[in-house]
py3Dmol code that shows the C-alpha trace and the ligand (Angstrom):
import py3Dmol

protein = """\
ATOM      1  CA  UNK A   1      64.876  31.575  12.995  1.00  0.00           C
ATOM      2  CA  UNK A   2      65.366  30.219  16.385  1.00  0.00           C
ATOM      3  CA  UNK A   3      63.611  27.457  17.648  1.00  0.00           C
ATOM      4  CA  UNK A   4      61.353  26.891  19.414  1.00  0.00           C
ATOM      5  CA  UNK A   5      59.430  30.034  18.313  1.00  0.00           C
ATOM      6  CA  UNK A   6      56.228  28.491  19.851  1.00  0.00           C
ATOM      7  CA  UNK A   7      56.280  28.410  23.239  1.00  0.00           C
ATOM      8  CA  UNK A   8      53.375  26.605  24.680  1.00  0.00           C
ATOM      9  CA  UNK A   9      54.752  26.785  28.074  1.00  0.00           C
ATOM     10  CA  UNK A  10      54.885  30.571  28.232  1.00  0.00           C
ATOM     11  CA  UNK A  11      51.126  29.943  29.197  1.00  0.00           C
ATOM     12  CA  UNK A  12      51.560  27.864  31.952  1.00  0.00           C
ATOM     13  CA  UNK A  13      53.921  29.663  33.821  1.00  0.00           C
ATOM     14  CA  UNK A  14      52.349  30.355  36.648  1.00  0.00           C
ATOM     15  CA  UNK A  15      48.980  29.502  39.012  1.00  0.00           C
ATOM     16  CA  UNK A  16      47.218  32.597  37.302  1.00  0.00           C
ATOM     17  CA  UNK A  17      48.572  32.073  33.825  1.00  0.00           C
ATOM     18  CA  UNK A  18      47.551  28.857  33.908  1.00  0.00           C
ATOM     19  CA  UNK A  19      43.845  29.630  35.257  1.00  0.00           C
ATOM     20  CA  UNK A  20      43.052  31.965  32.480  1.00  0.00           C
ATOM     21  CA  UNK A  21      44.067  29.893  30.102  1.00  0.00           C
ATOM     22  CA  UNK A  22      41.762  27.152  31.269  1.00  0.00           C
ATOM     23  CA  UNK A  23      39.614  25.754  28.830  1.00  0.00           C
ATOM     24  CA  UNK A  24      37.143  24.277  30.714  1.00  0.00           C
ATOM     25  CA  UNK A  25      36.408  23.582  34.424  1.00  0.00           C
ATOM     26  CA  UNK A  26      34.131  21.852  36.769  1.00  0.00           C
ATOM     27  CA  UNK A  27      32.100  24.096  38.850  1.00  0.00           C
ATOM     28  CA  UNK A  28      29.375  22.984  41.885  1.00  0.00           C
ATOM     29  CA  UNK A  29      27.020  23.948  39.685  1.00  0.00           C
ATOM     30  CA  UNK A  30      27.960  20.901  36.912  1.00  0.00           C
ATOM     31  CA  UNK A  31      27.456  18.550  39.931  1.00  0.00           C
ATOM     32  CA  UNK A  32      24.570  16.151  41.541  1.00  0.00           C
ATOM     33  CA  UNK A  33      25.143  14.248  44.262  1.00  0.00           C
ATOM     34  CA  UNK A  34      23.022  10.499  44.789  1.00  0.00           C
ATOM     35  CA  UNK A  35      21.490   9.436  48.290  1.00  0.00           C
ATOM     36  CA  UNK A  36      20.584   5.823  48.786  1.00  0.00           C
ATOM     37  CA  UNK A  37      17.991   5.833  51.761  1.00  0.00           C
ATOM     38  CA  UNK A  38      16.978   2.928  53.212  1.00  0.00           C
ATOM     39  CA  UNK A  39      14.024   1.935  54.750  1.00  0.00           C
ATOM     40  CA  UNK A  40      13.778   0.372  57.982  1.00  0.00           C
ATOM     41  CA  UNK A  41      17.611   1.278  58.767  1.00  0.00           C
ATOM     42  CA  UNK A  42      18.522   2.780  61.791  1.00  0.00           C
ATOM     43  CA  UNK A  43      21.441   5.480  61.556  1.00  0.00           C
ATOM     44  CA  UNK A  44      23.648   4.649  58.223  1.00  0.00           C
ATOM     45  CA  UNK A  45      25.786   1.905  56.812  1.00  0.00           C
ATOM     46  CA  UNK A  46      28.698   1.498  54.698  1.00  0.00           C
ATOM     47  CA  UNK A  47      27.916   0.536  51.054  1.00  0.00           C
ATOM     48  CA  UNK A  48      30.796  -2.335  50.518  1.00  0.00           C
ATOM     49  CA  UNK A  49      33.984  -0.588  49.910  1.00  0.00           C
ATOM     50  CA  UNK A  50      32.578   2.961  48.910  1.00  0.00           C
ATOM     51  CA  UNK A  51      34.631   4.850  51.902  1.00  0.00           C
ATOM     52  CA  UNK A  52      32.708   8.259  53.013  1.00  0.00           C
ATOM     53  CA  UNK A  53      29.499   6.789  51.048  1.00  0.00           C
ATOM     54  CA  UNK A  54      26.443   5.914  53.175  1.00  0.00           C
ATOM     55  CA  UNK A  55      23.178   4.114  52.942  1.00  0.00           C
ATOM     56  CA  UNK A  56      21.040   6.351  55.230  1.00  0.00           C
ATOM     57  CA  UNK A  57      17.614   6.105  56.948  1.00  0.00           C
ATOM     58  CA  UNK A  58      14.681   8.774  55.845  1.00  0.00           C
ATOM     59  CA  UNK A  59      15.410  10.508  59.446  1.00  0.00           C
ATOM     60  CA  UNK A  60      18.813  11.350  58.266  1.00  0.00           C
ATOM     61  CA  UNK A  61      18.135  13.000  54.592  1.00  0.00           C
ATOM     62  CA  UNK A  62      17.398  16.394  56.677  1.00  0.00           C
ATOM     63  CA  UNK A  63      21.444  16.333  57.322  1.00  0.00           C
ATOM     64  CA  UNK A  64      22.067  14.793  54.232  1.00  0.00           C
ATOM     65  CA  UNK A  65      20.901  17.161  51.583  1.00  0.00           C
ATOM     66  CA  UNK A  66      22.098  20.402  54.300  1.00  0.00           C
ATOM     67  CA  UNK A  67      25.100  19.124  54.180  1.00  0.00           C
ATOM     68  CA  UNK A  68      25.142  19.067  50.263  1.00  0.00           C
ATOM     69  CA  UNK A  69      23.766  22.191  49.918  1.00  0.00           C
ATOM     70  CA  UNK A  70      26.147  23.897  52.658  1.00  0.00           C
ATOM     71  CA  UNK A  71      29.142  22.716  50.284  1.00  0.00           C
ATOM     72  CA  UNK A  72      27.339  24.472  47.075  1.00  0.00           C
ATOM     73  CA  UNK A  73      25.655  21.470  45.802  1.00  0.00           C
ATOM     74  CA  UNK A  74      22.213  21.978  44.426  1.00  0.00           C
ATOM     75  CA  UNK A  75      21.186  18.560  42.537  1.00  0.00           C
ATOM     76  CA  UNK A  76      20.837  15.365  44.539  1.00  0.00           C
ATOM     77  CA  UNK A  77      19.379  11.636  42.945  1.00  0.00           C
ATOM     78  CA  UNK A  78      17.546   9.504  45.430  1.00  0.00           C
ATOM     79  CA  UNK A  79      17.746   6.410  45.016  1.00  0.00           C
ATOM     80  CA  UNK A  80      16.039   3.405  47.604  1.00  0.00           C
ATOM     81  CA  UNK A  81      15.895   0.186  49.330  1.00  0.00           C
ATOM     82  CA  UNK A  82      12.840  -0.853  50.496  1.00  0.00           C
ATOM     83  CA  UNK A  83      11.535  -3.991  52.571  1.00  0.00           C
ATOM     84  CA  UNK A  84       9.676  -5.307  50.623  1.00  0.00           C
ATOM     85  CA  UNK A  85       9.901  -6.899  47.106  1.00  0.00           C
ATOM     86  CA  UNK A  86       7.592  -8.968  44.910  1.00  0.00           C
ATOM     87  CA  UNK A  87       7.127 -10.024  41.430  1.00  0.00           C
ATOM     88  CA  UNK A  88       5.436  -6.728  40.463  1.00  0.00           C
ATOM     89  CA  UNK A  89       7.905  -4.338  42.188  1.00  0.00           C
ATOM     90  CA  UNK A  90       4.742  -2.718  43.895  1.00  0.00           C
ATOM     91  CA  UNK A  91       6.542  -1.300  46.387  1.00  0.00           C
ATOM     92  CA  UNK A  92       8.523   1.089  43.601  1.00  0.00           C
ATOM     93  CA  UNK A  93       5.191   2.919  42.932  1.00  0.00           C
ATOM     94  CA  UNK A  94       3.787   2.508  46.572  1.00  0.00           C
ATOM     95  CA  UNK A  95       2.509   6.194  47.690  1.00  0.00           C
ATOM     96  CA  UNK A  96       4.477   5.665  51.021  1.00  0.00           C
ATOM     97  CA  UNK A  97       7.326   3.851  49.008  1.00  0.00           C
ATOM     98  CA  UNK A  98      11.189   4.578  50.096  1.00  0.00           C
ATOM     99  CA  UNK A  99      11.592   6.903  47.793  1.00  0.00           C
ATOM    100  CA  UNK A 100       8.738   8.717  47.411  1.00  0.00           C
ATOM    101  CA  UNK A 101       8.694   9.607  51.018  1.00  0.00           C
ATOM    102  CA  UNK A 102      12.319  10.397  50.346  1.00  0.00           C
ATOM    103  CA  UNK A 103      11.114  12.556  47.923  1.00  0.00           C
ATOM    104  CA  UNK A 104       8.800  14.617  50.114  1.00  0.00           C
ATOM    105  CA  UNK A 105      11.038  15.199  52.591  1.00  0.00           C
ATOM    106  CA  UNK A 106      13.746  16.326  50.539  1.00  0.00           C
ATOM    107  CA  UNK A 107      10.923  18.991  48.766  1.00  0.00           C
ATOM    108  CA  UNK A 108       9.929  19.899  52.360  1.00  0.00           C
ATOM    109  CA  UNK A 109      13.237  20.573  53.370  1.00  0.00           C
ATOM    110  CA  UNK A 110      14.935  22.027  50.401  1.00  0.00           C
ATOM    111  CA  UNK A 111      12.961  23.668  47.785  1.00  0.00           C
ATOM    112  CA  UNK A 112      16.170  25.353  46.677  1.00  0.00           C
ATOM    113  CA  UNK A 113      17.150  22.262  45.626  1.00  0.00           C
ATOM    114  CA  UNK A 114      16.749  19.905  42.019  1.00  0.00           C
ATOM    115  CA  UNK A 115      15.659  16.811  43.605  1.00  0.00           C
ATOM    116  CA  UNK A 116      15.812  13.870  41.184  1.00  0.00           C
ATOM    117  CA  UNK A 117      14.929   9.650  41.546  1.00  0.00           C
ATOM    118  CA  UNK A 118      15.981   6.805  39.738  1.00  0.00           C
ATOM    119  CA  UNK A 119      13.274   5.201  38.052  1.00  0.00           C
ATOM    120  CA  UNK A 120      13.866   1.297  38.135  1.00  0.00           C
ATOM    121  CA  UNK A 121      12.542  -1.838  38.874  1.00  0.00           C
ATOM    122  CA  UNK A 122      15.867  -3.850  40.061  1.00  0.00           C
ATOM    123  CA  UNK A 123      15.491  -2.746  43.928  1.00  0.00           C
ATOM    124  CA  UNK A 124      11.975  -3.993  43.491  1.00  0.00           C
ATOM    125  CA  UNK A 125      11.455  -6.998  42.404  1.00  0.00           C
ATOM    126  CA  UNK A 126      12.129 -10.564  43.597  1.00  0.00           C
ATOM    127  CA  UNK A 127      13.960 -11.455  40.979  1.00  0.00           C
ATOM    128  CA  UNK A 128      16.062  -8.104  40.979  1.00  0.00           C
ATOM    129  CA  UNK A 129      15.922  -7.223  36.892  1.00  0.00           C
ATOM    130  CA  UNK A 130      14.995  -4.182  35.904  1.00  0.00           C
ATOM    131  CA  UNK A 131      11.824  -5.265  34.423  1.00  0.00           C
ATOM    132  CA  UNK A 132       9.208  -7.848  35.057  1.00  0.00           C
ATOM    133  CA  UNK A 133      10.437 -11.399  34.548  1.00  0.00           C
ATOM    134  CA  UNK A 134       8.623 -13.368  32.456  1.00  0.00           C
ATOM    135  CA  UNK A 135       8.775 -16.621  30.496  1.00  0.00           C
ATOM    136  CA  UNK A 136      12.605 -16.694  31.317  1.00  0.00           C
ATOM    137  CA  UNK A 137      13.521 -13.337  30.034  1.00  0.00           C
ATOM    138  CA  UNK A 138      12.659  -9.645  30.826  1.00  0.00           C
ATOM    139  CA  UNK A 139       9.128  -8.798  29.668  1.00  0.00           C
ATOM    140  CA  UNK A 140       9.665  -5.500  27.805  1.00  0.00           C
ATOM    141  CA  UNK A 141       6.204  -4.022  27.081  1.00  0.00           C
ATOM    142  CA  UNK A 142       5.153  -5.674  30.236  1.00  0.00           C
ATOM    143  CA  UNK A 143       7.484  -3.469  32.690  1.00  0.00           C
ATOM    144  CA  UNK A 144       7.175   0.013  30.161  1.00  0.00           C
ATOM    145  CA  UNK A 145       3.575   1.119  31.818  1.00  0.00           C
ATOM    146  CA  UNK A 146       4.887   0.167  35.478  1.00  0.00           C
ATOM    147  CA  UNK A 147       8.097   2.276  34.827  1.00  0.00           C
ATOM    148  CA  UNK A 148       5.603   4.888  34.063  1.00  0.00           C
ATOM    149  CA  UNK A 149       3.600   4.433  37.323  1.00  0.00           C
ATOM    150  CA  UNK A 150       6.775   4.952  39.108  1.00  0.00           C
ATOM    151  CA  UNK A 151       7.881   7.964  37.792  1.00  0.00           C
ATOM    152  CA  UNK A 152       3.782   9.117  38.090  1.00  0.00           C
ATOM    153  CA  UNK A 153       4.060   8.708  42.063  1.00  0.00           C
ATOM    154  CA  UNK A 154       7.904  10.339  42.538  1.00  0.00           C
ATOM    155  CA  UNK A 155       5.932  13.135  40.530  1.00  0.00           C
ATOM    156  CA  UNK A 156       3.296  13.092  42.685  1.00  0.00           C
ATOM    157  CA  UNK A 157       6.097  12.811  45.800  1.00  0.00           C
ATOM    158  CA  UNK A 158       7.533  16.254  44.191  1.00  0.00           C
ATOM    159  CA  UNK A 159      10.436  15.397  42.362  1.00  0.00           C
ATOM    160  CA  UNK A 160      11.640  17.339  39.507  1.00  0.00           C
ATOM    161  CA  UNK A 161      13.587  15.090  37.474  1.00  0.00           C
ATOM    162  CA  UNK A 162      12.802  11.455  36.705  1.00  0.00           C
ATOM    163  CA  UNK A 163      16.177   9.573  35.524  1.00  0.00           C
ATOM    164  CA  UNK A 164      14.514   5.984  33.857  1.00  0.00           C
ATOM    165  CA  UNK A 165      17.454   3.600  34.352  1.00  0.00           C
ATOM    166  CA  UNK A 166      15.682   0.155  33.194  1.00  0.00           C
ATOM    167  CA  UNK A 167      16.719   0.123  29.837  1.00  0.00           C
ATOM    168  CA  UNK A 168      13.752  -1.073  28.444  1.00  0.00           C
ATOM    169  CA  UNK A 169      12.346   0.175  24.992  1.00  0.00           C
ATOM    170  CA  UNK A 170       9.916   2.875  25.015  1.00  0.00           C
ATOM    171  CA  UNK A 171      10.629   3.312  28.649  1.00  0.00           C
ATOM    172  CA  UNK A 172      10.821   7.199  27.792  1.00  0.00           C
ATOM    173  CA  UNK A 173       7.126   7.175  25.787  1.00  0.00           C
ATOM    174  CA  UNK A 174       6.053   5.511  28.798  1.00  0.00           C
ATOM    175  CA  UNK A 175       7.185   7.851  31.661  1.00  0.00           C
ATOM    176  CA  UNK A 176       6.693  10.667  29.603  1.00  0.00           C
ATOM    177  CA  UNK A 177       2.747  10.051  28.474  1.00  0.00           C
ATOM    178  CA  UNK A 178       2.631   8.826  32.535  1.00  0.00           C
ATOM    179  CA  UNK A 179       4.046  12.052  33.464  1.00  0.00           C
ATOM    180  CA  UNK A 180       1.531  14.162  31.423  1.00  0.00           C
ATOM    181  CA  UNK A 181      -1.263  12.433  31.836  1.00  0.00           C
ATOM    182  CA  UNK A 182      -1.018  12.874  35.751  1.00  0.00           C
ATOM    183  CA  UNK A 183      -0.425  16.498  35.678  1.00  0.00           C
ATOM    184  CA  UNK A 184       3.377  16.059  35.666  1.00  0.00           C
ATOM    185  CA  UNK A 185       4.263  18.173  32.557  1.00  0.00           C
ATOM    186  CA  UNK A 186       6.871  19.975  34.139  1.00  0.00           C
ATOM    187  CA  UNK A 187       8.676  16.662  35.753  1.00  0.00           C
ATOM    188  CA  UNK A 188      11.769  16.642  33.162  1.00  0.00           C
ATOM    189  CA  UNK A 189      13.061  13.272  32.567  1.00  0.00           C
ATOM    190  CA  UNK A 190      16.832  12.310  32.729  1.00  0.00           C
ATOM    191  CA  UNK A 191      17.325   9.013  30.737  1.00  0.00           C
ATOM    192  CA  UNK A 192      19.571   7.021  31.621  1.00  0.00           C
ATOM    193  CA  UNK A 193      20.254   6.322  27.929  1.00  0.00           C
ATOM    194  CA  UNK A 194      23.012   4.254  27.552  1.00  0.00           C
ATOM    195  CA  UNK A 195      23.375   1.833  31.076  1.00  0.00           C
ATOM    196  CA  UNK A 196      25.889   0.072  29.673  1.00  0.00           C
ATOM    197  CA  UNK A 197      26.806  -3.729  30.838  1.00  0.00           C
ATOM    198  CA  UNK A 198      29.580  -3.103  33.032  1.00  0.00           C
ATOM    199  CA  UNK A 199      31.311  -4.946  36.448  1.00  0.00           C
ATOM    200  CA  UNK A 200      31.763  -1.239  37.441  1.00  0.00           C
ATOM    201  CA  UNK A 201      28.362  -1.205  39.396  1.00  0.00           C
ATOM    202  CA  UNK A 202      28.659  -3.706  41.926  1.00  0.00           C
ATOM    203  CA  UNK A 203      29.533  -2.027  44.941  1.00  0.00           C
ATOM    204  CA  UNK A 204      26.446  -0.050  44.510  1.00  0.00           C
ATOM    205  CA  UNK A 205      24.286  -2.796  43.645  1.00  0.00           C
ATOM    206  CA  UNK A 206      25.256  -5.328  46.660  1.00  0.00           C
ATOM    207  CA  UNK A 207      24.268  -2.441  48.967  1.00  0.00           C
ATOM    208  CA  UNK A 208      21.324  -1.887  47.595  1.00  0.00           C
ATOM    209  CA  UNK A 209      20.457  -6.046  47.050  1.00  0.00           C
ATOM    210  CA  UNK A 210      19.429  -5.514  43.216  1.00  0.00           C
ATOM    211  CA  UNK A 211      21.635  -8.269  41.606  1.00  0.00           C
ATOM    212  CA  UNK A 212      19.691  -9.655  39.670  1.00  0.00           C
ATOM    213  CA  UNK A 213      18.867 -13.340  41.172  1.00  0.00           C
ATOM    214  CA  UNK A 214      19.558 -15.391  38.027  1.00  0.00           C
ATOM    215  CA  UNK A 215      20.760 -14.455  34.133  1.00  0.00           C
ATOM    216  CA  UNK A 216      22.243 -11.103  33.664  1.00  0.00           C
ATOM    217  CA  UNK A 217      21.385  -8.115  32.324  1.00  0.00           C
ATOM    218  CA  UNK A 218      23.077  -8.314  29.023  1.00  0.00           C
ATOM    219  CA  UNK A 219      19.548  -8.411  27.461  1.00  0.00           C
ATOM    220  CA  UNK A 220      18.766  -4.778  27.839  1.00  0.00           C
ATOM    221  CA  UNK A 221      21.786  -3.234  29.075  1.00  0.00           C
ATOM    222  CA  UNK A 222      24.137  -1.924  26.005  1.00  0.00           C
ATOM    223  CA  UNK A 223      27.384  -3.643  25.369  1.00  0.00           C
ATOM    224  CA  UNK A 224      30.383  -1.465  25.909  1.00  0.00           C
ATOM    225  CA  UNK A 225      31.627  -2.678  22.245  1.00  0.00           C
ATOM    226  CA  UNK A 226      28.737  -0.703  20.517  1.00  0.00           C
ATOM    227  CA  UNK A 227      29.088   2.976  20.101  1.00  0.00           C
ATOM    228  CA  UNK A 228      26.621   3.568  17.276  1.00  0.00           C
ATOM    229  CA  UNK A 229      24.024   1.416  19.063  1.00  0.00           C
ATOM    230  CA  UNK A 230      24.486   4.013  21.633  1.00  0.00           C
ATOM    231  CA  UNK A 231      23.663   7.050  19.223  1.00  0.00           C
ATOM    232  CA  UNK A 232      20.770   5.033  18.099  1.00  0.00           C
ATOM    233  CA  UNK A 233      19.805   4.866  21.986  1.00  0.00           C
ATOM    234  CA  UNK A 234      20.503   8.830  22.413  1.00  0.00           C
ATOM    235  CA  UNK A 235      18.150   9.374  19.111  1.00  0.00           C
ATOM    236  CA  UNK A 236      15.523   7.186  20.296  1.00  0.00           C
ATOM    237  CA  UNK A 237      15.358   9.157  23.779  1.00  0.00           C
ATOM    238  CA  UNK A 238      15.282  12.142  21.992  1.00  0.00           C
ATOM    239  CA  UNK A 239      12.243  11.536  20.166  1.00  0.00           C
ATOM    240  CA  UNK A 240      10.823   9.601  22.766  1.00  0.00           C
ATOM    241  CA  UNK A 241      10.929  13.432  25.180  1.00  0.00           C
ATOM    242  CA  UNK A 242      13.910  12.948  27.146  1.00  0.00           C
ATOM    243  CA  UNK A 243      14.921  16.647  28.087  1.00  0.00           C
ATOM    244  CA  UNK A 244      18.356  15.332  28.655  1.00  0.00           C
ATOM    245  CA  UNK A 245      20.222  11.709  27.806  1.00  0.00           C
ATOM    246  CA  UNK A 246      23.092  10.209  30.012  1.00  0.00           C
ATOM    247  CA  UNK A 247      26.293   7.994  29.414  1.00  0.00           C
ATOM    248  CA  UNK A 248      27.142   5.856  32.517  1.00  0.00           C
ATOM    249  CA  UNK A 249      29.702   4.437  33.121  1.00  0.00           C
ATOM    250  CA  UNK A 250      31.786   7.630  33.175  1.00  0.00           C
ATOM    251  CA  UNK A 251      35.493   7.318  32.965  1.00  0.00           C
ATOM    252  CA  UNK A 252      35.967   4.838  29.900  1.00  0.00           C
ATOM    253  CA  UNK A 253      33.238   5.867  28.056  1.00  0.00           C
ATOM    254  CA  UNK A 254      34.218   9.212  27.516  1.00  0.00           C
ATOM    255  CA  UNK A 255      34.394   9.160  23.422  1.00  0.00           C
ATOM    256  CA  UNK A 256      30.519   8.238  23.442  1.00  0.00           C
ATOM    257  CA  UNK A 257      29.824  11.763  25.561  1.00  0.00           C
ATOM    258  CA  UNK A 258      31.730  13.944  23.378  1.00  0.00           C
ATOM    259  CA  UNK A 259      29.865  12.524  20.282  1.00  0.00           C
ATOM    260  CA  UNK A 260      26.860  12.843  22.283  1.00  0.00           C
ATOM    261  CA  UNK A 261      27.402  16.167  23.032  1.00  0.00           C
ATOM    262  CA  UNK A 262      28.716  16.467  19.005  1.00  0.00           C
ATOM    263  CA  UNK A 263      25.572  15.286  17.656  1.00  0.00           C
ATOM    264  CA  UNK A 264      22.942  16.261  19.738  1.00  0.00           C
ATOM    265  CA  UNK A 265      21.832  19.227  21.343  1.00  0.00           C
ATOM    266  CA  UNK A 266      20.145  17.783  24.365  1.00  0.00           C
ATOM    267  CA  UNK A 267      22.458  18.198  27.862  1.00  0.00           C
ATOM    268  CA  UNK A 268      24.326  15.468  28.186  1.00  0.00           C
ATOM    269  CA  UNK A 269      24.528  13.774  31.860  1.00  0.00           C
ATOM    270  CA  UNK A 270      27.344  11.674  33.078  1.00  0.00           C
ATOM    271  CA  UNK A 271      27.106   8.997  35.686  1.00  0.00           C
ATOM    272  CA  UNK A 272      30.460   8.299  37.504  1.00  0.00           C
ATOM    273  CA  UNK A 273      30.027   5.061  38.989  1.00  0.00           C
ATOM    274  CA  UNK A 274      29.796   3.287  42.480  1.00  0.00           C
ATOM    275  CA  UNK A 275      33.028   0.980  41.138  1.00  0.00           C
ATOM    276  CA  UNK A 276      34.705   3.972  39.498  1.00  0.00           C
ATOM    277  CA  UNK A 277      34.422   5.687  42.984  1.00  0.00           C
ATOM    278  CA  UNK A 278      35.596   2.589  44.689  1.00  0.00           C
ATOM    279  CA  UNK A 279      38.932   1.964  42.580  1.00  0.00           C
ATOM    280  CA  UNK A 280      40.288   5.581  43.203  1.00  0.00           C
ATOM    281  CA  UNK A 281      39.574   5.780  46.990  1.00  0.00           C
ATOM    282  CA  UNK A 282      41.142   1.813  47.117  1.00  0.00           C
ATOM    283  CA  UNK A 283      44.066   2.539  45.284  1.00  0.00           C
ATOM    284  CA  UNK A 284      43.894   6.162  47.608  1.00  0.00           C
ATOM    285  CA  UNK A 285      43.988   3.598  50.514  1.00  0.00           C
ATOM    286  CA  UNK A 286      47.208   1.877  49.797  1.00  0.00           C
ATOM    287  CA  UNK A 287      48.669   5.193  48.961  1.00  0.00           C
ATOM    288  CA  UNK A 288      49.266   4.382  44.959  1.00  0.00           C
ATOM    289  CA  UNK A 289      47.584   6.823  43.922  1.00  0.00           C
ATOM    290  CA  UNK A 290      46.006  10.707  45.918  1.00  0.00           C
ATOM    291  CA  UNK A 291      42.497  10.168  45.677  1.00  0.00           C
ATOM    292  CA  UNK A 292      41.587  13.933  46.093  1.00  0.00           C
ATOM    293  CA  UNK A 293      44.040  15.172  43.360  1.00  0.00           C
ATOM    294  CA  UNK A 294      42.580  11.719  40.863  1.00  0.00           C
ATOM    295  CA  UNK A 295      38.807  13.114  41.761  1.00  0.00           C
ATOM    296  CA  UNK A 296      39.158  16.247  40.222  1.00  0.00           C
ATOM    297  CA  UNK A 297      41.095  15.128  36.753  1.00  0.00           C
ATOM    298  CA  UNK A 298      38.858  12.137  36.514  1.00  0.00           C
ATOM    299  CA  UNK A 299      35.624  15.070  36.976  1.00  0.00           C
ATOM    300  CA  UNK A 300      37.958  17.064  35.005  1.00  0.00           C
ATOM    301  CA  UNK A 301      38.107  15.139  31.682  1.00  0.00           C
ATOM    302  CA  UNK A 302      34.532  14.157  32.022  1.00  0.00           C
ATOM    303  CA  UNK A 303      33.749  17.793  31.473  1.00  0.00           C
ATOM    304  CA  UNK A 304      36.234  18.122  29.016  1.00  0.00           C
ATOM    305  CA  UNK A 305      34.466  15.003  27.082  1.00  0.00           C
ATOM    306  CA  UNK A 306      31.265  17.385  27.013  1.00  0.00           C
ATOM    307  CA  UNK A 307      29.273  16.297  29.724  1.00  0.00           C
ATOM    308  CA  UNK A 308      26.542  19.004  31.213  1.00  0.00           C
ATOM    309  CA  UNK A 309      25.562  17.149  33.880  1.00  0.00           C
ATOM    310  CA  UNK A 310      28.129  14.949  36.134  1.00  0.00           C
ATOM    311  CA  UNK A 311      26.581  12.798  38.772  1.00  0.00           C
ATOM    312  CA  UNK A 312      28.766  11.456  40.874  1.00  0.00           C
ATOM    313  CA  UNK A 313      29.743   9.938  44.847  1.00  0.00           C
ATOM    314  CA  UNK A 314      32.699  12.397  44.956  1.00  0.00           C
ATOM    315  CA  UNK A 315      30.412  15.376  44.429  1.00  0.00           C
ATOM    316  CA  UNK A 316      30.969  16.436  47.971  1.00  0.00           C
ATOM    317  CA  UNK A 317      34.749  15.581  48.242  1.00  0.00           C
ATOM    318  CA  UNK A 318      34.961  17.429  44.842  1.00  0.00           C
ATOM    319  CA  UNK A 319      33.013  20.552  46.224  1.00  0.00           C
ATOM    320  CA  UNK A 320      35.633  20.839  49.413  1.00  0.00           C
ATOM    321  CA  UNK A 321      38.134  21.157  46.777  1.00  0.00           C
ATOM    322  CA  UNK A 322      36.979  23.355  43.902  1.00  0.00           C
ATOM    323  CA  UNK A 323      38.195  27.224  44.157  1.00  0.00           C
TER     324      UNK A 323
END
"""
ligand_1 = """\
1
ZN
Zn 17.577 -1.459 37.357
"""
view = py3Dmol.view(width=600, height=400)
view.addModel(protein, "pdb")
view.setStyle({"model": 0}, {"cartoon": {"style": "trace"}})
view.addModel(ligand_1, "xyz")
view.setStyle({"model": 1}, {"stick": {}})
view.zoomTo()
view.show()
């Protein structure tokens, strides 16, 4: 017998050999695309070195999410920065809050759309944790019912998904009992399961001021060292009613979303950073690497990893490109 007999390139001859054999693929439909509006801004701004990525007044959401849409998108998460901020984070649940007018608009304008929030308290509070700081930590059970008030008013606001992103225990029960007890039993929630500690967020989070002012957040945020803590997180969602559990960071964290998706049966969201996003298009700006070609293989293997769900800052560059 000659070798090889196997020929593994005999499928990948040519542009239509090789897209039927495709095993997977990342389709518009896989992708949401997140809006940070800002209140009291005029116009938009840069957010640090996120090129293409915008903070954006309320005014401009109108263009925003048509522009999205015209491209085949058909999920957005809002996320905000309001004016105000005390110890309480009142302005998170305020009726005419950032987001939840952000969240009206964007039902007014686009009911074709799934328009879903980030549930948090980091934007919102003085002290810029993700809870309510208390007796020199993060007050668990204290911040729970006012992570639930939150997602109560962006229900109110219209939104259909809720994505809890405070890491805080029982933040799920919470938001869930919050939900249902307002009349919201059809606002799904999207937990942000497994926020791990990572350096990747901070272009995102100097834009939208939420560092936190003193300590860290390695208290409640999961340590990227810990993959069964991070199953124990996905069960504990699960049976708490989240509809569907995320993994964020997205590139290096892709063995926790394909046992995700291996053990559970829940969808299985990815969030693809602000520093993840930031490292491609810098290292696309001093020409080491194409950015456009890197956006679809990093997008790529995330859906090969399993994820449903892929939220991400490239969704729109990504839906220019996809056939
Ligand atoms: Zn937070």
């Amino acid at each position: 017998m000659q070798f090889p007999v196997r020929r593994l390139r005999r499928l990948r001859k040519s542009e239509s050999m090789r897209r039927l054999m495709s095993e997977t693929r990342v389709t518009r439909d896989d992708l949401v695309y997140p809006i940070l509006v800002q209140e009291g801004l005029d116009g938009r701004r840069p957010v640090g070195p996120m090129d293409g990525f915008y903070r954006i007044s309320v005014d401009l959401l109108e263009d925003e999410l048509g522009e999205a849409h015209d491209l085949g998108i058909r999920a957005v998460m809002l996320s905000g920065i309001p004016e105000h901020k005390d110890e309480a984070g009142t302005s998170a649940y305020a009726k005419d809050g950032i987001v939840q007018q952000a969240v009206a608009k964007a039902r007014r304008y686009r009911s074709d759309m799934a328009i879903m929030a980030d549930v948090c308290l980091c934007q919102y509070t003085a002290m810029g944790h993700c809870g309510i700081y208390k007796n020199g930590t993060v007050d668990n059970d204290l911040s729970t019912p006012l992570l639930g008030k939150v997602a109560a008013s962006l229900a109110e606001a219209g939104v259909d998904v809720v994505s809890p992103s405070a890491m805080m225990d029982g933040q799920v029960a919470a938001i869930r009992a919050a939900l249902d007890q307002s009349g919201h039993q059809n606002v799904a929630i999207m937990a942000q399961t497994a926020k791990h500690m990572s350096a990747l967020y901070s272009p995102f989070r100097e834009a939208a001021h939420c560092a936190p002012l003193f300590k860290d957040r390695n208290e409640y945020q999961v340590p990227y060292t810990n993959p069964r803590e991070v199953m124990a997180e996905v069960e504990s969602d699960i049976e708490e009613g989240a509809d569907i559990v995320m993994i964020k960071p997205a590139m290096m964290y892709l063995d926790l979303v394909y046992e995700a998706r291996r053990r559970f049966t829940a969808p299985v969201a990815v969030y693809n950073v602000s520093g993840e996003y930031a490292m491609v298009h810098a290292a696309h700006s001093k020409g080491y690497i194409d950015g456009a070609e890197a956006t679809l293989e990093i997008l790529g293997c995330i859906k090969r990893a399993g994820a449903d769900i892929i939220i991400t800052y490239s969704a729109k560059e990504a839906a220019r490109m996809l056939p």
